[in-house]
N, C-alpha and C positions, 0 to 999 in steps of 0.2 A: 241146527243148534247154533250156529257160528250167527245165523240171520240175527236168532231170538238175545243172543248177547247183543250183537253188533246196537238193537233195537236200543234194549234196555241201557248201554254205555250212551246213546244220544240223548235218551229220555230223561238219564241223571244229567247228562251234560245243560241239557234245558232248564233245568231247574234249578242246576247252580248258578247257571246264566239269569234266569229269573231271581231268584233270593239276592244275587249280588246287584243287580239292579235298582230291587226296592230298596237295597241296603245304601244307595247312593241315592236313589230318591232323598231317602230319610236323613242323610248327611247333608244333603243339599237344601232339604228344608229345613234342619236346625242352624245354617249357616245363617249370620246376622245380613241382615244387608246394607254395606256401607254404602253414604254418600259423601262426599268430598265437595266443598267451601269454601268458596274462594274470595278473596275481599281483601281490598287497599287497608282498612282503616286501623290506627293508631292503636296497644295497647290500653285497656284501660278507658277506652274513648266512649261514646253512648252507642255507638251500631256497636262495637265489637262485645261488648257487655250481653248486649240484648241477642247476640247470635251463639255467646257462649249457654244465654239462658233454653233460647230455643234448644241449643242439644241437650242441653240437662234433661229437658221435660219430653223428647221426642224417646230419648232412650229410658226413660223412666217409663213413659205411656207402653213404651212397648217391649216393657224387661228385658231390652237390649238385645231385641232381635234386629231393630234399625239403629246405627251406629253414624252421627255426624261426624266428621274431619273437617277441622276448618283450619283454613290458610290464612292467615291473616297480615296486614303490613305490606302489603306486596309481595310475599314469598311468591305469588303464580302469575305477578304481573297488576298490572292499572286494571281500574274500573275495564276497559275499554279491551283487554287484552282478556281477563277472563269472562267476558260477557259472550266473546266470539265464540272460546273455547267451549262456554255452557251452549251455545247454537250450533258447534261440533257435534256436540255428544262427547269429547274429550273429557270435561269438567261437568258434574250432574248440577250443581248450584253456585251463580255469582251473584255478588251485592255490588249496583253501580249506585252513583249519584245520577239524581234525575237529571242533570244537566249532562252527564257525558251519554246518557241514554238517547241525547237527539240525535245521535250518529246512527243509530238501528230503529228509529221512528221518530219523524218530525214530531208526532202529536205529543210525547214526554216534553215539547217545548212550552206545552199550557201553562203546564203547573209551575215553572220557572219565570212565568214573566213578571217583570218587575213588581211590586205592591199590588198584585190579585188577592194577597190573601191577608189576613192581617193576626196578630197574635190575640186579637180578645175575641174573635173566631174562631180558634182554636177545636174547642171543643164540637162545632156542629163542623168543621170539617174531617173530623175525624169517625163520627158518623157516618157521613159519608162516605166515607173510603171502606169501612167496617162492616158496613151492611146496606148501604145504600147505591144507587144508579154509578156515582161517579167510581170507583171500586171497581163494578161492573166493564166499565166502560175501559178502564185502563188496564183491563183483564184482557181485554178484546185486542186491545193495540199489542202486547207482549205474546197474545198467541199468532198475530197475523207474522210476527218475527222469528218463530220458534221455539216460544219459553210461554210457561207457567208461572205468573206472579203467585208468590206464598206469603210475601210478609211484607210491609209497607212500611219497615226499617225510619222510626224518627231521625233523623237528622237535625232540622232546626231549621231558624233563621240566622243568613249569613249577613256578617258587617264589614262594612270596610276597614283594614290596617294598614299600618304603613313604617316604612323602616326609615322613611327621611325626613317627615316634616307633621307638625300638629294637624289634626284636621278635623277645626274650630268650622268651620261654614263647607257650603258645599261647593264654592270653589277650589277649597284646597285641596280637594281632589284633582284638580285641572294638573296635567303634564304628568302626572305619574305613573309609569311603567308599571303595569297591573298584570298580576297571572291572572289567565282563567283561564278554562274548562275547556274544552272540544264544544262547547254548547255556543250556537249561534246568538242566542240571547243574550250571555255573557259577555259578547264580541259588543253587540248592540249595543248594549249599560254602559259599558266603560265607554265607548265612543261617544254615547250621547252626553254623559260628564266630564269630556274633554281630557280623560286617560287616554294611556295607548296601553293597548289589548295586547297581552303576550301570551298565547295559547302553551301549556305546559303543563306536563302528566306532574301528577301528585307527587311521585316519587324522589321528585326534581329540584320541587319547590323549595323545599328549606336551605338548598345551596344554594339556588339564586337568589334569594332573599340575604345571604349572610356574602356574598360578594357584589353584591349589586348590580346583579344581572338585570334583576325585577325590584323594584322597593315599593310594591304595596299586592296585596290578594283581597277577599272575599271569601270568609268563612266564621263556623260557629268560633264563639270562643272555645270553649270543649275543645274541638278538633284541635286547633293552633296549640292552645296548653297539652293538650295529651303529642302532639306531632313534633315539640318543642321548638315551636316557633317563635312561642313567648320569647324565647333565649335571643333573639335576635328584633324583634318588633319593638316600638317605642312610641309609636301612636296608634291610638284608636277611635271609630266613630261607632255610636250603636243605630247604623242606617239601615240595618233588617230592610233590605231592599228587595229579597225574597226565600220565600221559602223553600227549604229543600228535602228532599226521602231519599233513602239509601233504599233501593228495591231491591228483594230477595225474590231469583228468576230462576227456577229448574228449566235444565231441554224439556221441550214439551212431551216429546215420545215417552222419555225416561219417568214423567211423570205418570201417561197414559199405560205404559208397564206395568205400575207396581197395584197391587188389589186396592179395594176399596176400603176394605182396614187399614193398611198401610195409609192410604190418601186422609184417611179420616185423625191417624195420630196427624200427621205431619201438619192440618190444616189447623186443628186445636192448639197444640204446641205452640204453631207461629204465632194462634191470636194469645194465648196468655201470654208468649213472650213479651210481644208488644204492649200489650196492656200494661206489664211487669216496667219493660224499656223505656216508656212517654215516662213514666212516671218516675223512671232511674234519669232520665236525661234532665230533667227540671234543676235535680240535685246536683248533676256533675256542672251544668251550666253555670248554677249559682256559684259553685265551688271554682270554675275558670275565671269568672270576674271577678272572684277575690284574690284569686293569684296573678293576675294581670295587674290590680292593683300592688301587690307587694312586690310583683317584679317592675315597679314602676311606671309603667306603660300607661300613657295618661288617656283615658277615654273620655271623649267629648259628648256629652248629652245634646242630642239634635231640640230645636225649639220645635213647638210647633208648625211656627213659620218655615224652618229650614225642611222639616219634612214635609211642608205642603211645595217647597219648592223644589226638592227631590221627585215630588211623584211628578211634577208639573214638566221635569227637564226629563222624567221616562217616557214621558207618553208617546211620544212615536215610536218609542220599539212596538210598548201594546199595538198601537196602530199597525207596524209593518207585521206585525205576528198574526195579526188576528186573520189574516186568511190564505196563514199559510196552516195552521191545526184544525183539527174537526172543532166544528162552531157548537157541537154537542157537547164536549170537552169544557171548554170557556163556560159553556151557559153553566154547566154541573159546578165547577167550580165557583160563578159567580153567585149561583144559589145559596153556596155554603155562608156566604158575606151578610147575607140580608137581613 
C-alpha cells in the first residue's frame, strides 16, 4: 500500500515538475528579446535619426517581441570602446565611423581614403554596398573580427573647419592643429597638407576646439551643427576630402543565436532604415549649411583648381595605403566611380 502511494506522490510530483516547465518554456518564449546600442552620435544627427528609425520598424516588424535600446552620445563610450564591448559579447550592437574601424581591421582603411569616391557617384555606390560584391566584401572583413555588419549607417562627406583662420586656398590649412580619428589615414591627410594631426576621441572634441587645444577637425556639417561645434567654429572649407559610414556591427555569435525570423526582421528593418536615413541625411545636411551660415561661419567654395590641387597633394596617402588593404576592396570601390 505505502509502495502504491509512495509511486503515485512521485508520478504527481513528475508532472507538476513537467506542467511548471512548459509553463516557463512559454514565459520564456513570450519574453521580448532585447538588444542594446550603442553609438557616439549627437542628438538629432543623421545616424542617430536613422538608428532611432531602425528600432521603430524592427519592433513593429516583430509586434515587439524584439526590443532595440539604443545608447546614444556616448553614454557607453567612443566609437572605439563599444566596438570592443560588441566583440565581448558585453554590448550586442555598436555604430563606429569607418575611420576609427581601422583599429579592428586595416581593410575599413579603403573606404576612407582620400577622394576615392566622389558625391555625383553617390548613387552606384550605394548599390553596391546594398546588393552588390563591395557589401559583400566588407561583410567578410567584420566577420573575420567578430561582428555581423547590419546597416551601413550614412554619414557623409567630411570638410575641413577651423576655429582660427579663413581657409580661402589649400594652404591655409598649413600649421593647423587638426583632430582626428584613430584612423591611420587621417594621420596621413593632415600630414600631407602640412596640419599637425591631433589624434582625439569624439567626446573630447568640442573642448578642445573651444580652448584651443585643437583649432580645426574634419567632419559632416550635420555632425558639427547637431554636436554644437558650430558654437565655437568660424571658418569653413567644402573639401569633401572623403567619405565616411557609421557601421551598424552585432557580435557575430549573438547574431548566429537568434532564428532566422528574428535575422530576417532585423535585416529588412536596417535596409528600410537606411533607405529612410540617405534620404533624411540630404535634408539635415542642407539644413546645417544654412545654420553655419547664420551662425556666421564663413565657408569657402573650393575652385576647381583648388580641388584638383587637393586631390594632387593626397596622392601619396592613396599610394602608401594601397598595399596595405585588400586590393579587392579598392578595385570594388573604384568600380563604383566609373
Amino acid at each position: 500500500m505505502r509502495n502504491a502511494l509512495f509511486s503515485t506522490a512521485l508520478a504527481g510530483l513528475a508532472c507538476l515538475f513537467l506542467c511548471l516547465g512548459s509553463a516557463v518554456e512559454v514565459v520564456a518564449a513570450d519574453k521580448p528579446l532585447t538588444l542594446r546600442l550603442g553609438h557616439p552620435m549627437a542628438p538629432g544627427n543623421n545616424v542617430t535619426v536613422g538608428y532611432e528609425k531602425f528600432k521603430e520598424l524592427v519592433e513593429k516588424k516583430s509586434n515587439k517581441k524584439i526590443k532595440i535600446q539604443i545608447f546614444g552620445d556616448c553614454q557607453l563610450g567612443s566609437d572605439r570602446v563599444t566596438t570592443e564591448a560588441a566583440q565581448a559579447g558585453t554590448l550586442d550592437m555598436s555604430s563606429s565611423s569607418s575611420p576609427n574601424l581601422a583599429t579592428f581591421s586595416k581593410a575599413y582603411m579603403a573606404i576612407d581614403l582620400p577622394y576615392v569616391t566622389d558625391p555625383k557617384n553617390q548613387q552606384k555606390l550605394y548599390k553596391a554596398l546594398d546588393e552588390g560584391e563591395l557589401g559583400k566584401a566588407l561583410d567578410k572583413v567584420a566577420a573575420s573580427i567578430g561582428l555581423k555588419t547590419i546597416m551601413f549607417s550614412e554619414y557623409g562627406y567630411r570638410n575641413f573647419v577651423s576655429t582660427k583662420k579663413p581657409l580661402n586656398s589649400v594652404a591655409d590649412l598649413a600649421n593647423l592643429k587638426c583632430r582626428i580619428t584613430d584612423s591611420p589615414v587621417e594621420e596621413a591627410v593632415a600630414s600631407e597638407l602640412g596640419m599637425t594631426p591631433a589624434p582625439l576621441a569624439w567626446g573630447e572634441t568640442y573642448t578642445a576646439l573651444q580652448q584651443g587645444t585643437v583649432e580645426a577637425e574634419g567632419n559632416t556639417f550635420s555632425l558639427l551643427n547637431d554636436a554644437k561645434h558650430s558654437e565655437v567654429l568660424k571658418y569653413a572649407v567644402n573639401s569633401e576630402h572623403n567619405y565616411s559610414m557609421h557601421i551598424l556591427l552585432m557580435n557575430k555569435k549573438k547574431w548566429e543565436s537568434l532564428s532566422p525570423e528574428q535575422q530576417k526582421i532585423i535585416s529588412e528593418a536596417a535596409h528600410e532604415a537606411l533607405i529612410w536615413q540617405r534620404e533624411e541625411t540630404v535634408k539635415l545636411e542642407k539644413a546645417a549649411w544654412q545654420a553655419f551660415r547664420d551662425k556666421g561661419i564663413q565657408i569657402h567654395m573650393l575652385t576647381p583648381e583648388q580641388k584638383a590641387e587637393l586631390y594632387k597633394k593626397t596622392q601619396p596617402v592613396r599610394d602608401k595605403f594601397a598595399s596595405k588593404v585588400p586590393a579587392e576592396l579598392l578595385k570594388l570601390i573604384k568600380d563604383t566611380q566609373l
